[in-house]
C-alpha positions, -999 to 999 in steps of 0.1 A, spaced: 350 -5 -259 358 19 -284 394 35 -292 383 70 -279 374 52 -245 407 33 -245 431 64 -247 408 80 -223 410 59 -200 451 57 -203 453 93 -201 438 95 -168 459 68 -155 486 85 -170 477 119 -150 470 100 -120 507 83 -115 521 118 -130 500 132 -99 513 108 -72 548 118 -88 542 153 -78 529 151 -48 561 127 -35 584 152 -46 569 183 -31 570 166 -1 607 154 -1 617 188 -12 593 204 15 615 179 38 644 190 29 635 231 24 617 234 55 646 233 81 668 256 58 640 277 59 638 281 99 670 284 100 679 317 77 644 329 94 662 322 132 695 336 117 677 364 101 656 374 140 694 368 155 710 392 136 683 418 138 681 414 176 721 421 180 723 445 155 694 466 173 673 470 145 635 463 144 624 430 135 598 438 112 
């Protein structure tokens, strides 16, 4: 094996971990956005049912 094959082999285990990095994180931060998320939308229907406004 050549040098060239070396690194390019390294890179793309390097871009595969940096890819499983990702995705983890998107998904806590999805965890932890998601119910924030349904609750300003509830809060937000709430408030434009007593206020009497249309929803959309």
């Amino acid at each position: 094996m050549n040098d060239k094959s070396i690194k390019s082999i390294l890179v793309i285990l390097v871009a595969i971990a940096l890819v499983i990095v990702a995705i983890k994180l998107i998904g806590k931060l999805i965890g932890i956005l998601f119910p924030i998320a349904v609750v300003i939308v509830a809060a937000y229907i709430v408030y434009r049912l007593m206020t009497g406004k249309k929803l959309f």
